[in-house]
DSSP file (Angstrom, degrees, kcal/mol; ACC not computed):
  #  RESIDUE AA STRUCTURE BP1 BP2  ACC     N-H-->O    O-->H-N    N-H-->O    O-->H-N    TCO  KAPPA ALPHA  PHI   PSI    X-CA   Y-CA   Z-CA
    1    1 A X              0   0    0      0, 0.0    46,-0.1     0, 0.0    71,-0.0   0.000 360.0 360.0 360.0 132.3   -8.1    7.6   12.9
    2    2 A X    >>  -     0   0    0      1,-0.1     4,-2.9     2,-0.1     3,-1.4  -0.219 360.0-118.2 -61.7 161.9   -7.1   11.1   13.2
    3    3 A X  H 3> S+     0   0    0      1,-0.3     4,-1.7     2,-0.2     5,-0.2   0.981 121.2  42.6 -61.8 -38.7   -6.0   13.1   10.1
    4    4 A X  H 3> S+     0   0    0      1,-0.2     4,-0.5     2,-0.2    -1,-0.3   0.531 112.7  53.4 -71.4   2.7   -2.5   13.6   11.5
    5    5 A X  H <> S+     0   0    0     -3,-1.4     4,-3.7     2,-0.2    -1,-0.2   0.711 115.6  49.6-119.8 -44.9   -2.5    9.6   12.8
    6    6 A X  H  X S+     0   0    0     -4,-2.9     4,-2.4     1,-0.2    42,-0.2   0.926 104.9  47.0 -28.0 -73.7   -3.4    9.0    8.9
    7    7 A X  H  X S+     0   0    0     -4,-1.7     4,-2.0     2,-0.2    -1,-0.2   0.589 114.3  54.7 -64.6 -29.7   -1.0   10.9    7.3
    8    8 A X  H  X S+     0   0    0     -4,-0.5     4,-1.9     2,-0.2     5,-0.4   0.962 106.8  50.0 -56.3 -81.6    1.6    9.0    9.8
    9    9 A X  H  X S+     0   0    0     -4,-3.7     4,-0.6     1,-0.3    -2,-0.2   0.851 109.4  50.3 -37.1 -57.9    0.5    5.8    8.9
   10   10 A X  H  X S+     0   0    0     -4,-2.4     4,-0.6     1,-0.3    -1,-0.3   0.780 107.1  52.8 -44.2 -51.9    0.9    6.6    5.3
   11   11 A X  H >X S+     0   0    0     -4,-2.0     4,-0.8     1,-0.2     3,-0.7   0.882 110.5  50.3 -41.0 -48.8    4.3    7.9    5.6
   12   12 A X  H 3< S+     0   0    0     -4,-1.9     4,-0.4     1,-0.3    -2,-0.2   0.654 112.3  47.3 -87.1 -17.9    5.2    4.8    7.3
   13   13 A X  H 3X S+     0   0    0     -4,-0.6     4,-1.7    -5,-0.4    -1,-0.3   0.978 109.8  44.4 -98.8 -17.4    3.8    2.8    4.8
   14   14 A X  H <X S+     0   0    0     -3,-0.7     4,-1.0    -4,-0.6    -2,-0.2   0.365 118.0  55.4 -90.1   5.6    5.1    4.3    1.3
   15   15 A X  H  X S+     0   0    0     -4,-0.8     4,-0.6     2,-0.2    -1,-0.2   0.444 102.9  48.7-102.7  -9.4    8.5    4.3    3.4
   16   16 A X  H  > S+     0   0    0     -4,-0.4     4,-1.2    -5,-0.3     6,-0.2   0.831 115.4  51.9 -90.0 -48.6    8.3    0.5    4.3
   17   17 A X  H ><>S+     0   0    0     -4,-1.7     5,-2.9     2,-0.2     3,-1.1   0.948 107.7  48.4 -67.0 -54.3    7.7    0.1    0.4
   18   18 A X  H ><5S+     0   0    0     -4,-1.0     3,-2.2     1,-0.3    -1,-0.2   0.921 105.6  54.2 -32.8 -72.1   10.3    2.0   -0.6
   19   19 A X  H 3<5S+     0   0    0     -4,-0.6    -1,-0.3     1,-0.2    -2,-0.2   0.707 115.4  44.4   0.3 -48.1   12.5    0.2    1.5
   20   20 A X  T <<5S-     0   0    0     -4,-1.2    -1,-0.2    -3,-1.1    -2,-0.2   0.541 103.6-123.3-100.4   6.5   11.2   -3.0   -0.2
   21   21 A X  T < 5 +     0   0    0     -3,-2.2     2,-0.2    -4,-0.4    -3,-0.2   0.819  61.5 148.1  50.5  31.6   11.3   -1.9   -3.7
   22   22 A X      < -     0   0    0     -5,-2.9     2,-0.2    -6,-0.2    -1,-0.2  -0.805  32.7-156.7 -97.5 166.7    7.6   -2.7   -3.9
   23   23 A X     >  -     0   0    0     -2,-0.2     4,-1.7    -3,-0.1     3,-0.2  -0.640  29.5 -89.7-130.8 172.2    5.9   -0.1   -6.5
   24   24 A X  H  > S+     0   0    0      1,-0.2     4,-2.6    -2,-0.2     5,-0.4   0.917 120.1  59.0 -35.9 -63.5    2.3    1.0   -6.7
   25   25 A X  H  > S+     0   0    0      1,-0.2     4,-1.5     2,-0.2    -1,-0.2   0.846 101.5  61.4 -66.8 -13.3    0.8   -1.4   -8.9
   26   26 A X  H  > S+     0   0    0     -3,-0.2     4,-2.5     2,-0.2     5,-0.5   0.904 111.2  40.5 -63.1 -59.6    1.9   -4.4   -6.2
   27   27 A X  H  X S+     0   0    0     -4,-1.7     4,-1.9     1,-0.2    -2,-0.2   0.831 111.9  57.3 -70.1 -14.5   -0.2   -2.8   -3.6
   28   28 A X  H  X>S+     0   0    0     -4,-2.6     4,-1.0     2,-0.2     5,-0.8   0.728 112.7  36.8 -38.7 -64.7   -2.8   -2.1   -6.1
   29   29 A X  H ><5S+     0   0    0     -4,-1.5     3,-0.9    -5,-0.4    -2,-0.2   0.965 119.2  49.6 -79.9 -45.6   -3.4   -5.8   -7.2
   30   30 A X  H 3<5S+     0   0    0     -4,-2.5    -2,-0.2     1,-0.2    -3,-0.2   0.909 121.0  36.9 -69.7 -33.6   -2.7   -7.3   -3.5
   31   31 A X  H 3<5S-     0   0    0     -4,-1.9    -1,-0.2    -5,-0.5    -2,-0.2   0.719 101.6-142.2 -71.3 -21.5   -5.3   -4.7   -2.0
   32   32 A X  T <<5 +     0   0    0     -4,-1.0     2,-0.2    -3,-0.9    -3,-0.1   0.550  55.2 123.1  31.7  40.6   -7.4   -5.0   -4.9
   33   33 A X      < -     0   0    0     -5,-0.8     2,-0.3    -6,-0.2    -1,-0.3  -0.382  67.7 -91.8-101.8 166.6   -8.4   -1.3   -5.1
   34   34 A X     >  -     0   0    0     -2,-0.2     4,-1.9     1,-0.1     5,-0.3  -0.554  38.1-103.5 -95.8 168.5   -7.9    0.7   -7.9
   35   35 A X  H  > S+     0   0    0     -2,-0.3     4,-4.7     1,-0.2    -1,-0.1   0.887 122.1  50.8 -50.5 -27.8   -4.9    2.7   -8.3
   36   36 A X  H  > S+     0   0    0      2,-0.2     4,-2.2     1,-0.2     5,-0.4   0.935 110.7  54.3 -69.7 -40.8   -6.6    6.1   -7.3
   37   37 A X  H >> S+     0   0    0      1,-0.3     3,-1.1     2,-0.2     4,-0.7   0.890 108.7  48.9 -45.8 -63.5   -8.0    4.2   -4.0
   38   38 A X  H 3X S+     0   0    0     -4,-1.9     4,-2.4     1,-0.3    -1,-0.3   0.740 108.9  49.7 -90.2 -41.8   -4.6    3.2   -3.2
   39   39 A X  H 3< S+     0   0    0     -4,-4.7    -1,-0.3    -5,-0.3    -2,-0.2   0.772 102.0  61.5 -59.1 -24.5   -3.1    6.8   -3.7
   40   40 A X  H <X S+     0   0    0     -4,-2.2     6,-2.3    -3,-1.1     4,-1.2   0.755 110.8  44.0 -38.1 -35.1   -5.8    8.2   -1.4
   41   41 A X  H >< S+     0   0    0     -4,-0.7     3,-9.9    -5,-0.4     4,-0.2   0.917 109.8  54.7 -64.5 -82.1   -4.0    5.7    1.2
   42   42 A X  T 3< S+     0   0    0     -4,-2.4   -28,-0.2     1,-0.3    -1,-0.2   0.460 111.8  42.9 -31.8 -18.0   -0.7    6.6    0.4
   43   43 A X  T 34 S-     0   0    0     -3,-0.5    -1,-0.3    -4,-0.2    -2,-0.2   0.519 109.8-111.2-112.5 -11.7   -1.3   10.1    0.9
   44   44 A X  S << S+     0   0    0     -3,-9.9    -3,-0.2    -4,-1.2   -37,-0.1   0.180  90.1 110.8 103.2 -27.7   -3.2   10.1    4.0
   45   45 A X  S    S+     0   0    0     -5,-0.4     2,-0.4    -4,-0.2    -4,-0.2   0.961  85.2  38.4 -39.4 -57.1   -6.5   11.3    2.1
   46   46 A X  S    S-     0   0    0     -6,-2.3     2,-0.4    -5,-0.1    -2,-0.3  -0.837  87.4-133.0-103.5 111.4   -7.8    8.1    2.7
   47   47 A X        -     0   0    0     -2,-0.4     2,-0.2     1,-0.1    -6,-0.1  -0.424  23.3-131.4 -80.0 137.2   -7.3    6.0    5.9
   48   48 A X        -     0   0    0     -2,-0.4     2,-0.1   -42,-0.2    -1,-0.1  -0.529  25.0-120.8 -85.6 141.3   -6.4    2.4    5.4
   49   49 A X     >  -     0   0    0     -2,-0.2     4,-3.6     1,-0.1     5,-0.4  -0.261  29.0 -96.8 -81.9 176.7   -8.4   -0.4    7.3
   50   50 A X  H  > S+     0   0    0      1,-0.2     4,-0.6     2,-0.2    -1,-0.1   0.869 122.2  45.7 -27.8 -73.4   -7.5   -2.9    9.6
   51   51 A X  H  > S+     0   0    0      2,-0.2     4,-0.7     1,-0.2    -1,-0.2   0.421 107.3  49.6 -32.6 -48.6   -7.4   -5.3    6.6
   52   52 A X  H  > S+     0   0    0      2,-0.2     4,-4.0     3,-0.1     5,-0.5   0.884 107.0  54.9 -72.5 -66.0   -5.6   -3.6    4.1
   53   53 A X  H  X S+     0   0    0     -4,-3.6     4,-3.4     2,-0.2     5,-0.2   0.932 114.9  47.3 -28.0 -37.1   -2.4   -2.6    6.7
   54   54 A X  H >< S+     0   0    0     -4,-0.6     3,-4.5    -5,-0.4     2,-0.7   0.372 112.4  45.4 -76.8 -98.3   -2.3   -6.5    7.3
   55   55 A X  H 3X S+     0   0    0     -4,-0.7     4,-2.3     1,-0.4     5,-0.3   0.083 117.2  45.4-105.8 -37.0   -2.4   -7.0    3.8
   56   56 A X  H 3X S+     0   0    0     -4,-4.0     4,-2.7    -2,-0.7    -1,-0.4   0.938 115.6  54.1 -36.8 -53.4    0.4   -4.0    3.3
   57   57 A X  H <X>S+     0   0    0     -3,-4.5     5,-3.6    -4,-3.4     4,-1.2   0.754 102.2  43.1 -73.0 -17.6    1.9   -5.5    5.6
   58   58 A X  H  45S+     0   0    0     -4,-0.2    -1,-0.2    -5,-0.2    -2,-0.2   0.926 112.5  58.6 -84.5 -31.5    2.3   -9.1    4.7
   59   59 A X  H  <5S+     0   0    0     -4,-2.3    -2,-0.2     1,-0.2    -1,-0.2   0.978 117.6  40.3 -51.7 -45.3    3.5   -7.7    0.7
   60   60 A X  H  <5S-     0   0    0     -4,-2.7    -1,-0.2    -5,-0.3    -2,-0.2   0.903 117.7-120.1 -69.6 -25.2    6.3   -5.8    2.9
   61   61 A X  T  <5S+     0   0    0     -4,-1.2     2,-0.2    -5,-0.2    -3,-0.2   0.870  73.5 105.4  98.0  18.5    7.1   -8.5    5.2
   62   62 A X  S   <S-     0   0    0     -5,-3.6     2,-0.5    -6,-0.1    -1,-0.2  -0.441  74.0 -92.8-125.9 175.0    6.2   -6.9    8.2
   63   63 A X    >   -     0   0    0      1,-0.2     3,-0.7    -2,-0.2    -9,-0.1  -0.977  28.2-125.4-116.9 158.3    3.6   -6.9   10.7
   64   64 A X  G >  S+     0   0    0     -2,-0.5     2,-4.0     1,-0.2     3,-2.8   0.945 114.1  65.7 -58.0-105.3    0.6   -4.4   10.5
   65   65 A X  G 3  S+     0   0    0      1,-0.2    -1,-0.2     2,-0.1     8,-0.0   0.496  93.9  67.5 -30.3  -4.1    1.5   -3.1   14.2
   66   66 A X  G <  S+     0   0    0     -2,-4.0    -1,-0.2    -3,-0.7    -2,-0.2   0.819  96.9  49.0 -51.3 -48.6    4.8   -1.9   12.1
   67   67 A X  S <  S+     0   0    0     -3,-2.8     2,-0.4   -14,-0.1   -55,-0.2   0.833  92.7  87.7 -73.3 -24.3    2.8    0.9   10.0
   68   68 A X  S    S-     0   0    0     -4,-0.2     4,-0.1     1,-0.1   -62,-0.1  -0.706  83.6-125.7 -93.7 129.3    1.0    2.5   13.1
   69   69 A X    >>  -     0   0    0     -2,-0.4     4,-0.5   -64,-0.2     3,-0.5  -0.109  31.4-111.5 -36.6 125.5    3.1    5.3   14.8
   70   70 A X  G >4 S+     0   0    0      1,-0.2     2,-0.8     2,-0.2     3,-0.7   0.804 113.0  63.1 -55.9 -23.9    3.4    4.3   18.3
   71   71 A X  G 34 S+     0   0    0      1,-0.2    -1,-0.2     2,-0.1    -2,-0.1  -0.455 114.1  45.8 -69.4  55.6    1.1    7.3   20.3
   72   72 A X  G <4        0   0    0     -2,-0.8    -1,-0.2    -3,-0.5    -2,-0.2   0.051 360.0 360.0-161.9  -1.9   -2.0    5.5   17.9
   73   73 A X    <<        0   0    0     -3,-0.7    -2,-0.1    -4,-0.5    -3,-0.1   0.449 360.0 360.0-100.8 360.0   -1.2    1.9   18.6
C-alpha cells in the first residue's frame, strides 16, 4: 500500500470510529495489538492488513471495502 493510500485508509478508519464512539482501547483488545501498534495504524505509520480492516470493520459495523479510498480498491 502506498504511503498516501495508508494515510487514507487511516483517516477513514479513525473517522468511521469516531462516528461510532468506539475509542482506542476497543480496537486495541479486538485487534489484539498493543496500543502503540494500533496508533502506528491510526496514523498511517503503519499499514493495516487485510485482517485487521475486517476486524475494524466488523467493531464499526461496516465492511472492510468501506475503509479503502476508492482509487486503491
Amino acid at each position: 500500500m502506498s504511503k498516501s493510500t495508508a494515510h487514507r485508509v487511516a483517516a477513514n478508519v479513525r473517522a468511521e470510529l469516531t462516528r461510532n464512539d468506539i475509542r482506542q482501547p476497543q480496537v486495541t483488545a479486538a485487534l489484539s495489538l498493543s496500543q502503540s501498534a494500533v496508533s502506528r495504524r491510526l496514523r498511517g505509520q503503519v499499514d493495516f492488513t487485510i485482517t485487521e480492516l475486517s476486524v475494524v470493520a466488523k467493531l464499526i459495523g461496516i465492511e472492510a471495502r468501506d475503509l479503502i479510498p476508492d482509487g486503491a480498491r
